[in-house]
Biopython code that builds the backbone (N, CA, C, O; Angstrom):
import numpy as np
from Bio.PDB.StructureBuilder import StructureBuilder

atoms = [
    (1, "UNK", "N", (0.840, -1.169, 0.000)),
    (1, "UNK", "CA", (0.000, 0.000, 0.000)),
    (1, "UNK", "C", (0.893, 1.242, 0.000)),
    (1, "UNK", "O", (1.957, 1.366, 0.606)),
    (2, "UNK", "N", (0.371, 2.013, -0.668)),
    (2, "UNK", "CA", (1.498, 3.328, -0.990)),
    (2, "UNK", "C", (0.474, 4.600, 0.353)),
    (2, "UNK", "O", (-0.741, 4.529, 0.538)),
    (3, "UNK", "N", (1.025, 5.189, 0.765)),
    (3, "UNK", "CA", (0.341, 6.085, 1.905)),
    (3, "UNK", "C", (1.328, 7.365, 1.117)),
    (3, "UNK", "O", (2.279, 7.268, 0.340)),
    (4, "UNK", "N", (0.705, 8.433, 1.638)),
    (4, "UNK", "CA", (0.567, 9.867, 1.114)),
    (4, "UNK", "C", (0.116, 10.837, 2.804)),
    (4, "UNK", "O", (-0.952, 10.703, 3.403)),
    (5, "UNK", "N", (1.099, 11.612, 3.165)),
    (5, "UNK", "CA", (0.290, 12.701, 4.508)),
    (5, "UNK", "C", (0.737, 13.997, 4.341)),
    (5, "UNK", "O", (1.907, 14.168, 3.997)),
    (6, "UNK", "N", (0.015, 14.925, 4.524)),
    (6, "UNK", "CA", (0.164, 16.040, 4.442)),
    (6, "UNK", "C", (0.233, 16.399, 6.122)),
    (6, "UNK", "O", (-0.382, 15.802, 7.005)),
    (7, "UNK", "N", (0.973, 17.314, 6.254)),
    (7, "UNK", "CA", (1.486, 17.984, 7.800)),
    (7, "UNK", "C", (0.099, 18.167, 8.520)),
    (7, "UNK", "O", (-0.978, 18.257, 7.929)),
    (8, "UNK", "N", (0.219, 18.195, 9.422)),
    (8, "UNK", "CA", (-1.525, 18.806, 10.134)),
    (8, "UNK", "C", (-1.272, 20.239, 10.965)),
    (8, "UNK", "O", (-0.053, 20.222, 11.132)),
    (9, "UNK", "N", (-1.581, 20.988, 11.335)),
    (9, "UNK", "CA", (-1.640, 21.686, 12.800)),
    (9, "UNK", "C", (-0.973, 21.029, 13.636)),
    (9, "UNK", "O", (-0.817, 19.812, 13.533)),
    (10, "UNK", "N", (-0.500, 21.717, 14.554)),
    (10, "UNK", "CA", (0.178, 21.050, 15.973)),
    (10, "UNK", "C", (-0.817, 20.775, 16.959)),
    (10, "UNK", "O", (-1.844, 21.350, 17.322)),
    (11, "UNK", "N", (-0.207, 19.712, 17.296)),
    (11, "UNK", "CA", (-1.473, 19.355, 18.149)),
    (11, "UNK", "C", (-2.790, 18.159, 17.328)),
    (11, "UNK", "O", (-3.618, 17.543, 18.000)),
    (12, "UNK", "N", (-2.726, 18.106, 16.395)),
    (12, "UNK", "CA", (-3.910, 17.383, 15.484)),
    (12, "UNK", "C", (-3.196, 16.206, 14.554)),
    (12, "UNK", "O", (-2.237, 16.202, 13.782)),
    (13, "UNK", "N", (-4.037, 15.322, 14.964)),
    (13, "UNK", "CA", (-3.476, 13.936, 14.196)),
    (13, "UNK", "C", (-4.202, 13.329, 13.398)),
    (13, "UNK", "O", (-5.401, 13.607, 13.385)),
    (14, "UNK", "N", (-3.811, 12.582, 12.734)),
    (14, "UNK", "CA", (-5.054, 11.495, 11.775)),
    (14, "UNK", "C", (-5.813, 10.553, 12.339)),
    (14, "UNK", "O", (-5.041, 9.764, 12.883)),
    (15, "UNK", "N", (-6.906, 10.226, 12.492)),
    (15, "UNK", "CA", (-7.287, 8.890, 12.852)),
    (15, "UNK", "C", (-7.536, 7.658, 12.616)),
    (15, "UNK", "O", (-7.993, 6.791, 13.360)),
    (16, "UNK", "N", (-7.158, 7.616, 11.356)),
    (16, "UNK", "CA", (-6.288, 6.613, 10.848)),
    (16, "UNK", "C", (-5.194, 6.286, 10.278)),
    (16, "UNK", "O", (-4.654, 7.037, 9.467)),
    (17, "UNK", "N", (-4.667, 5.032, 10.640)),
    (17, "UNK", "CA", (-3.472, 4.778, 10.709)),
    (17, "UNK", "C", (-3.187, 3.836, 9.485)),
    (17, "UNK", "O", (-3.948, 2.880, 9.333)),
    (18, "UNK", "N", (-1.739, 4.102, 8.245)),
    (18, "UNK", "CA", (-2.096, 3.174, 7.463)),
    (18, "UNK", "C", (-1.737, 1.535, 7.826)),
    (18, "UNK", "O", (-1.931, 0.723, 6.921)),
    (19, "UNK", "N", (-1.249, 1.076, 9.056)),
    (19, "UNK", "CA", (-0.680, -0.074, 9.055)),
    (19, "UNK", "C", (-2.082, -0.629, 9.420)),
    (19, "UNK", "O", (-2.329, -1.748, 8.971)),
    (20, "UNK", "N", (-3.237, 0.108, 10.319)),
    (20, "UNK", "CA", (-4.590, -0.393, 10.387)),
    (20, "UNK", "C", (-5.811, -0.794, 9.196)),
    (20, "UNK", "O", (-6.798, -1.526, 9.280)),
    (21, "UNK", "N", (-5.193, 0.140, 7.917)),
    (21, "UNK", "CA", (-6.173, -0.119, 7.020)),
    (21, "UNK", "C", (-5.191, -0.990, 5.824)),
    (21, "UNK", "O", (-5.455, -1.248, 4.649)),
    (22, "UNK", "N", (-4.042, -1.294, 6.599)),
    (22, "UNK", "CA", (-3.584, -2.927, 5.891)),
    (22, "UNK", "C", (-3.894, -3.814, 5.876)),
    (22, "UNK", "O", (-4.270, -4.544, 4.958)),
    (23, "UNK", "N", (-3.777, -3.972, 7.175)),
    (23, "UNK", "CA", (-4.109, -5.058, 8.153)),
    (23, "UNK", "C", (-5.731, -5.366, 7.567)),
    (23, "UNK", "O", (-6.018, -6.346, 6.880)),
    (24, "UNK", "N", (-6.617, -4.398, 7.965)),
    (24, "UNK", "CA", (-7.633, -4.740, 7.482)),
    (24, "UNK", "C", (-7.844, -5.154, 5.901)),
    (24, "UNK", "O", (-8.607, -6.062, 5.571)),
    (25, "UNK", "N", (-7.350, -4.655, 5.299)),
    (25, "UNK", "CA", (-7.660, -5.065, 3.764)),
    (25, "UNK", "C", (-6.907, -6.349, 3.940)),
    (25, "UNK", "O", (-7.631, -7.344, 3.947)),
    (26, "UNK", "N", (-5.933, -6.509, 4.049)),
    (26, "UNK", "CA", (-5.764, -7.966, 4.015)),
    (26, "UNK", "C", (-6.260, -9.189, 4.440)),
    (26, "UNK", "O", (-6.296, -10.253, 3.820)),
    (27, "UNK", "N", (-6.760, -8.844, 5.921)),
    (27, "UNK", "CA", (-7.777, -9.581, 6.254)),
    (27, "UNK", "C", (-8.864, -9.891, 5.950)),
    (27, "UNK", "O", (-9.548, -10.787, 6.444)),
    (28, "UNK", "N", (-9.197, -8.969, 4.861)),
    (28, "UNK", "CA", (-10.779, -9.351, 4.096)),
    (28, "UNK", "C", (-9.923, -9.595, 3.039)),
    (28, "UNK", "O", (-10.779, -9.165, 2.265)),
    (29, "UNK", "N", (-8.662, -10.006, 2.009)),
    (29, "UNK", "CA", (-8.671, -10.779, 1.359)),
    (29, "UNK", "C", (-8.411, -9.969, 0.087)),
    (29, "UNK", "O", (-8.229, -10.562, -0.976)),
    (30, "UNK", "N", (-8.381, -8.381, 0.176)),
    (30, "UNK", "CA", (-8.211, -7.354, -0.752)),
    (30, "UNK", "C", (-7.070, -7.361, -1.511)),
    (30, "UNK", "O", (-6.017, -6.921, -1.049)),
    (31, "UNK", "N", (-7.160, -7.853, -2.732)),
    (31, "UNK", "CA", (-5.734, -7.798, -3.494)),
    (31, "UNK", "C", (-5.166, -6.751, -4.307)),
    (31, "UNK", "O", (-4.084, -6.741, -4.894)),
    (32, "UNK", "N", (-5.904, -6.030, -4.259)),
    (32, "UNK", "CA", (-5.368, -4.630, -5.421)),
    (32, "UNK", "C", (-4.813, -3.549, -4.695)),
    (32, "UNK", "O", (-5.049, -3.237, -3.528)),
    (33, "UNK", "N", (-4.035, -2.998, -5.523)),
    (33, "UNK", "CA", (-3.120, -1.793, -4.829)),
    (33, "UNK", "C", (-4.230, -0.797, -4.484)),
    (33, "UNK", "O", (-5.221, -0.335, -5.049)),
    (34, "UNK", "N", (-3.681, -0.688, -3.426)),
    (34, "UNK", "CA", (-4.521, 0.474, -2.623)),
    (34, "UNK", "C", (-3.513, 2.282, -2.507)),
    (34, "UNK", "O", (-2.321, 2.172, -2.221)),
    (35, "UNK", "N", (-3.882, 3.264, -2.658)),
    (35, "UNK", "CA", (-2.912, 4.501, -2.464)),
    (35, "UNK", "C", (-4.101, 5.169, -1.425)),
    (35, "UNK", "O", (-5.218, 5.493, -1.827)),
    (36, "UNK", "N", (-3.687, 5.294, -0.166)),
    (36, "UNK", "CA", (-3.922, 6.274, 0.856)),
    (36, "UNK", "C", (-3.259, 7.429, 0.896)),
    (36, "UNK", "O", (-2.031, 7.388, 0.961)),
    (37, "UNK", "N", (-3.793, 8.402, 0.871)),
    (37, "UNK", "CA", (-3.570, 9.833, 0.975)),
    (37, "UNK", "C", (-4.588, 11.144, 2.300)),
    (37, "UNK", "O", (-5.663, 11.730, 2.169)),
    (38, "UNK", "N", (-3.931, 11.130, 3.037)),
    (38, "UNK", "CA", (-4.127, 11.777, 3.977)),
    (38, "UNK", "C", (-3.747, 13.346, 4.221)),
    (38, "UNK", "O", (-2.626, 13.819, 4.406)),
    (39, "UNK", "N", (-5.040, 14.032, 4.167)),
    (39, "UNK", "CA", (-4.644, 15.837, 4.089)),
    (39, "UNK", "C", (-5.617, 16.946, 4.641)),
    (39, "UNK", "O", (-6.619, 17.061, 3.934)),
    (40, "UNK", "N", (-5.591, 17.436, 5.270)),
    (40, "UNK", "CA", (-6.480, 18.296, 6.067)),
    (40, "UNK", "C", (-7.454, 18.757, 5.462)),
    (40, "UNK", "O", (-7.156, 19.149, 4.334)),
    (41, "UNK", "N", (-8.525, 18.881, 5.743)),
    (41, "UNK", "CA", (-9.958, 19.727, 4.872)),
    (41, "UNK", "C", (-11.047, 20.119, 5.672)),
    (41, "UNK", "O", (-11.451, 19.467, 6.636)),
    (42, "UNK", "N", (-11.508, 21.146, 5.290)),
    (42, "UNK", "CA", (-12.890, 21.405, 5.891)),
    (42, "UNK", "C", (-14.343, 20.812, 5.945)),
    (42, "UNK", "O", (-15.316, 21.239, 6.567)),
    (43, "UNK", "N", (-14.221, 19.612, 5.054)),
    (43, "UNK", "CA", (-15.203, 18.836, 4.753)),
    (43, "UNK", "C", (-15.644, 18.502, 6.131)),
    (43, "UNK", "O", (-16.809, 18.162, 5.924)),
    (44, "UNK", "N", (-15.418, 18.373, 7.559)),
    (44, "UNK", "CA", (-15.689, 18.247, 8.714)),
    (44, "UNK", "C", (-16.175, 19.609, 9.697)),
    (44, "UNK", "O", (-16.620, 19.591, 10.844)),
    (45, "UNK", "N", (-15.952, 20.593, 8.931)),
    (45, "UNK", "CA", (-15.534, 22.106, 9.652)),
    (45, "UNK", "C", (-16.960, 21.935, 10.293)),
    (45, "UNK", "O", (-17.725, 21.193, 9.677)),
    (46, "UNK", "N", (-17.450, 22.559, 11.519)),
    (46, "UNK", "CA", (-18.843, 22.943, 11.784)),
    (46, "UNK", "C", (-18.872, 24.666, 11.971)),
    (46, "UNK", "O", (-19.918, 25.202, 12.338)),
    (47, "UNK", "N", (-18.048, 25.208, 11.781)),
    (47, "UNK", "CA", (-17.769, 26.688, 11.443)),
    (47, "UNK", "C", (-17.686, 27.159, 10.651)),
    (47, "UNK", "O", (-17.400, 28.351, 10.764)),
    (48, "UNK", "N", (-17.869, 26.585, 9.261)),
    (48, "UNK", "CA", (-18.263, 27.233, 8.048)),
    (48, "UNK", "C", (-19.346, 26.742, 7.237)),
    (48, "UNK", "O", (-19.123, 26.656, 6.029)),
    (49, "UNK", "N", (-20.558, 26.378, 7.706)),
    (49, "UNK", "CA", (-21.385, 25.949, 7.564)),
    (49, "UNK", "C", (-21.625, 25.300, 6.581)),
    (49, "UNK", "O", (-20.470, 25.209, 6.167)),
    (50, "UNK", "N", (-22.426, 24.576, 5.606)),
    (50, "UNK", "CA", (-22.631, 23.994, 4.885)),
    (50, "UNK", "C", (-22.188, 23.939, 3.439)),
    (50, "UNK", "O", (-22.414, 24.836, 2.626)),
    (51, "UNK", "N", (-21.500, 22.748, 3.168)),
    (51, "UNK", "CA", (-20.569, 22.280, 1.850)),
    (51, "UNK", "C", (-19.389, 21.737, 2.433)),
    (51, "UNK", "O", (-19.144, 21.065, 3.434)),
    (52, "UNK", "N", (-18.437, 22.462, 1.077)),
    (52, "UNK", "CA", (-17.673, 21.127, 0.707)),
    (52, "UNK", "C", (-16.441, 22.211, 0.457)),
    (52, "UNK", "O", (-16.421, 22.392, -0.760)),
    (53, "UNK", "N", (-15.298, 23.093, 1.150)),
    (53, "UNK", "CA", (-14.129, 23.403, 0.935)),
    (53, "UNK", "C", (-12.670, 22.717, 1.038)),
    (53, "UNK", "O", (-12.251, 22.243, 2.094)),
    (54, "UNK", "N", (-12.022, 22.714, -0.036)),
    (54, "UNK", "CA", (-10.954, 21.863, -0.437)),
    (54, "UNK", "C", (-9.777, 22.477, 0.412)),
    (54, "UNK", "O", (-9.550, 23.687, 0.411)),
    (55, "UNK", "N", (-9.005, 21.514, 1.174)),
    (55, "UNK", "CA", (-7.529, 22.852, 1.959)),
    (55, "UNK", "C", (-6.909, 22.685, 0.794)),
    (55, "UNK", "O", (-7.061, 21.636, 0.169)),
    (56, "UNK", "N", (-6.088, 23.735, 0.315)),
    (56, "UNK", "CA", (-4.947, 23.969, -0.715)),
    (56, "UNK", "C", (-4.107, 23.301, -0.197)),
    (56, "UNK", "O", (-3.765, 23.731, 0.905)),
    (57, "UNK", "N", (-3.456, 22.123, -0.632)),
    (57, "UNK", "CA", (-1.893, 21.988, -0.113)),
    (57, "UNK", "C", (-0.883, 22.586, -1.120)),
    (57, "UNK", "O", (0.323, 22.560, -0.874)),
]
sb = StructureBuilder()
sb.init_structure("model")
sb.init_model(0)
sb.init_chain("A")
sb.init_seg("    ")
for serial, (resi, resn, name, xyz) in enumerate(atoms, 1):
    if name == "N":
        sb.init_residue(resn, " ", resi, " ")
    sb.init_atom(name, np.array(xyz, "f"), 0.0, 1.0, " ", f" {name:<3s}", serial, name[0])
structure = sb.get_structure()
């Protein structure tokens, strides 16, 4: 599996981990290359109310 992270804020981490969503794909038996990419966004924000803003990396 190829993994991809972009820096976060201090203090703020990912909550997932890629050796966890190995593990799992393998355990269900998943054979195709997988690319994880991990990068901050507002898609979670509850302070800018409704939609969908992309973070620039």
């Amino acid at each position: 599996m190829i993994s991809e992270i972009a820096k976060l804020p201090k203090g703020k981490s990912y909550v997932l981990k890629p050796s966890a969503l190995a593990s799992a794909l393998q355990g269900a038996g998943v054979t195709v290359d997988t690319h994880l990419v991990r990068a901050p966004s507002c898609i979670f924000c509850c302070d800018i109310g409704i939609g969908f803003a992309p973070f620039a990396l």
